[in-house]
C-alpha positions in Angstrom: -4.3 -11.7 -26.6 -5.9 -15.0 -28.2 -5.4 -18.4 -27.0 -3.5 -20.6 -29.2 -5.2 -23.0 -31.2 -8.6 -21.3 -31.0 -10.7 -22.4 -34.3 -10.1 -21.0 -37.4 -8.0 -18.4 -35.6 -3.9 -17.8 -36.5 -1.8 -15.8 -33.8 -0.2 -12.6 -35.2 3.8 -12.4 -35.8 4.2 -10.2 -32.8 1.7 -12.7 -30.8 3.8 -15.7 -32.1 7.2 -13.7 -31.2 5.8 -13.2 -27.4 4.7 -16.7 -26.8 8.2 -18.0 -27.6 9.6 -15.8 -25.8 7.5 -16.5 -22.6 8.2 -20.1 -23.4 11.5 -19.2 -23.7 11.9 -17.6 -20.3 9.5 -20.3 -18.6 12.3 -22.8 -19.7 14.8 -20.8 -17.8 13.1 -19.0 -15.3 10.5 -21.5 -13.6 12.7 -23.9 -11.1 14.2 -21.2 -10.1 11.3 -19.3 -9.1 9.7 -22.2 -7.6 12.5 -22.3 -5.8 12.7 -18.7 -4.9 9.2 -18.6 -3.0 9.9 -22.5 -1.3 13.1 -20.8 0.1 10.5 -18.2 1.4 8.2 -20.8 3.2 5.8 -20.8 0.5 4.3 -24.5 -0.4 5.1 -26.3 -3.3 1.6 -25.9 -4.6 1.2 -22.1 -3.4 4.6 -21.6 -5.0 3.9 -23.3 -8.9 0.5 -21.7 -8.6 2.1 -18.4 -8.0 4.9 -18.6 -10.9 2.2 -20.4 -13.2 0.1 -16.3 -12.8 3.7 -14.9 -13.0 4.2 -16.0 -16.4 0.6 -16.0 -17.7 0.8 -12.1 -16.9 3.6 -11.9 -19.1 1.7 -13.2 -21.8 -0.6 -10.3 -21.2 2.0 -7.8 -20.3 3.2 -4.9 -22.6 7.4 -5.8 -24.0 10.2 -5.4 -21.7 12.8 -4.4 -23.7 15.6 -4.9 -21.5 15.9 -8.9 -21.5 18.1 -9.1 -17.9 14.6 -7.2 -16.9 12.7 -10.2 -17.4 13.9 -12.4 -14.3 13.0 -9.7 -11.7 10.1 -8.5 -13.2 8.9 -12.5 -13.3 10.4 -12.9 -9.6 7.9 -9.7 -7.9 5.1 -10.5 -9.8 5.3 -13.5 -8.8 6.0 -12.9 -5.4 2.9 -10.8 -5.8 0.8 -13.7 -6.6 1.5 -15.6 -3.7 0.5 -12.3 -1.5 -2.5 -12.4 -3.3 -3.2 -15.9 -2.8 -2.2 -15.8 0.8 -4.9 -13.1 1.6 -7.4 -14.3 -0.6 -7.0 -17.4 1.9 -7.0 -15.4 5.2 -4.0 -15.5 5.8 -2.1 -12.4 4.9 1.1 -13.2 5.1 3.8 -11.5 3.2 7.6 -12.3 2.1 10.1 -11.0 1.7 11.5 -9.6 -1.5 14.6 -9.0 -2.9 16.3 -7.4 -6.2 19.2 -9.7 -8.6 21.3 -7.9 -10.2 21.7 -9.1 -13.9 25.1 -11.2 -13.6 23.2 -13.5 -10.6 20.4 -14.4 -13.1 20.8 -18.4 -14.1 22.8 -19.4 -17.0 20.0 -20.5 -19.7 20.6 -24.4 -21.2 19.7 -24.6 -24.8 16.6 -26.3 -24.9 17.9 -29.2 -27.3 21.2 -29.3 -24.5 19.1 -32.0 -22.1 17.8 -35.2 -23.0 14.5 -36.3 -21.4 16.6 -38.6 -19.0 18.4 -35.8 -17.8 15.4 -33.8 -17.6 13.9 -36.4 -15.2 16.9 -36.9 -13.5 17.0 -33.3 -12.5 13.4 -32.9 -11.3 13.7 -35.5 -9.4 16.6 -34.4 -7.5 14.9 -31.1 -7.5 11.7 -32.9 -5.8 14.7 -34.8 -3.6 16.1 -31.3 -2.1 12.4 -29.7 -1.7 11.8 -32.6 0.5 14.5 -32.4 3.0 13.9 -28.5 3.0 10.7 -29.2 3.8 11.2 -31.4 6.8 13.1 -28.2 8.8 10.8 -26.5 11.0 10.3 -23.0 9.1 12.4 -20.3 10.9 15.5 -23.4 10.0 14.9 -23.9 6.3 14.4 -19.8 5.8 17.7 -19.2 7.5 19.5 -22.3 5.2 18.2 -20.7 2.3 19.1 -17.4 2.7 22.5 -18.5 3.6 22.6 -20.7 0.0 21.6 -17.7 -1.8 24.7 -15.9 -0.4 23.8 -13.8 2.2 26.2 -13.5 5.0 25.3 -13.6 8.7 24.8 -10.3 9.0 22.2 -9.9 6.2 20.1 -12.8 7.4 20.0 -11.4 10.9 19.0 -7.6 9.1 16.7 -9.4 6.9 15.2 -11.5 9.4 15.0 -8.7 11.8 16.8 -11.5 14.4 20.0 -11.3 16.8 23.0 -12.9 15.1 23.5 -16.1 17.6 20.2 -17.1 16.7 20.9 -17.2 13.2 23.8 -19.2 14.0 22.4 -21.7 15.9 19.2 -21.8 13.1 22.0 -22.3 10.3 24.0 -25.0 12.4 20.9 -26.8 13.5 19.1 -26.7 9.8 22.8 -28.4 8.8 22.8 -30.7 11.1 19.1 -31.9 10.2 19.9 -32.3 7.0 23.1 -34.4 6.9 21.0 -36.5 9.2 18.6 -36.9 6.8 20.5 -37.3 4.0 22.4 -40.4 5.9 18.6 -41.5 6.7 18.0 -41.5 3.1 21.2 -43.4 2.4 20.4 -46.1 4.8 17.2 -46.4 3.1 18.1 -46.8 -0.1 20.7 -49.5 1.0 
């Protein structure tokens, strides 16, 4: 595929129809990817850097046709990246991986919907959350997130491989950290 805005050099109607479309779907798609591999203990850097190869694949890729296809297909590869990454670095580490089925995909805002204010407002209350994740100690903020994404006790502890009362106490202790602080971050700002 050609690079936009090469010299002298026009992209094709079906080249044209894939870059909005993978424009499209980074509009939609990229928090909450970013979010899906922070939730996973991936760094915020390791984590854009992995979604950033996610959807530059997709520019290469051949069509999915089925377009509720796209947000898992964008969420392993991704995921797939950060393997990459992490043993490219010596470190080896892996995450865990999970399937969506098409009615828990993210509601897409028209792109004309939010004004640059809002836009701003929203990272930075993204940024805001990604920092009190990031202060719990790791087993904490993997066991919060899990939880936010739905999964009940008993799915954390089979996913986790871990006993149900330490789940428990991870959950209530990764609460309790963050309403702490939150009210730090209150206080601050009074």
């Amino acid at each position: 595929m050609r690079v936009a805005g090469e010299v002298g050099e026009q992209l094709s109607p079906e080249e044209r129809s894939r870059a909005e479309l993978v424009a499209d779907l980074y509009r939609q798609y990229r928090s909450p990817l970013v979010w899906y591999l922070r939730s996973r203990g991936a760094a915020d850097a390791e984590a854009h850097d992995a979604v950033q190869e996610a959807f530059a694949a997709a520019l290469r890729s051949a069509a999915i046709n089925d377009p509720a296809a796209w947000h898992a297909w964008l969420r392993t590869v991704s995921t797939r990246c950060l393997w990459r990454a992490r043993r490219a670095e010596g470190g080896g580490g892996r995450i865990a991986v999970e399937t969506m089925a098409p009615y828990d995909l993210p509601d897409a805002a028209p792109a004309s919907a939010a004004s640059v204010h809002d836009v701003v407002e929203a990272r930075s209350r993204e940024q805001f959350v990604l920092a009190l994740l990031d202060a719990l100690p790791p087993r904490q903020r993997v066991v919060f997130c899990l939880h936010l994404e739905g999964l009940s006790i008993q799915e954390i502890t089979a996913e986790l491989g871990s006993r149900q009362p330490a789940v428990r106490k991870n959950l209530s202790r990764a609460r309790r950290s963050l309403r702490e602080l939150m009210s730090e971050g209150d206080a601050h700002e009074l």
